[in-house]
C-alpha positions, 0 to 999 in steps of 0.5 A: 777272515774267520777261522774255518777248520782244524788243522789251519795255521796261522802267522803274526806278521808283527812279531812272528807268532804262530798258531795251529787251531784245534778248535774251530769256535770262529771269530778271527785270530789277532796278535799285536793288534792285527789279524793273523795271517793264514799260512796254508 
């Protein structure tokens, strides 16, 4: 799953990180070797 628009948030669920786009450049957001989690 690609990053789609600003405002989405994301959650790593390994370690916990979490990450508020910005930026819509695309791609898929990865932390501790897996995909990010949408958390909407």
């Amino acid at each position: 799953m690609g990053v789609s628009e600003i405002g989405e948030k994301y959650v790593c669920n390994i370690c916990g990180n979490e990450v508020e786009v910005t930026i819509v450049g695309g791609g898929a957001l990865v932390c501790c070797g897996e995909e990010m989690e949408l958390v909407k």
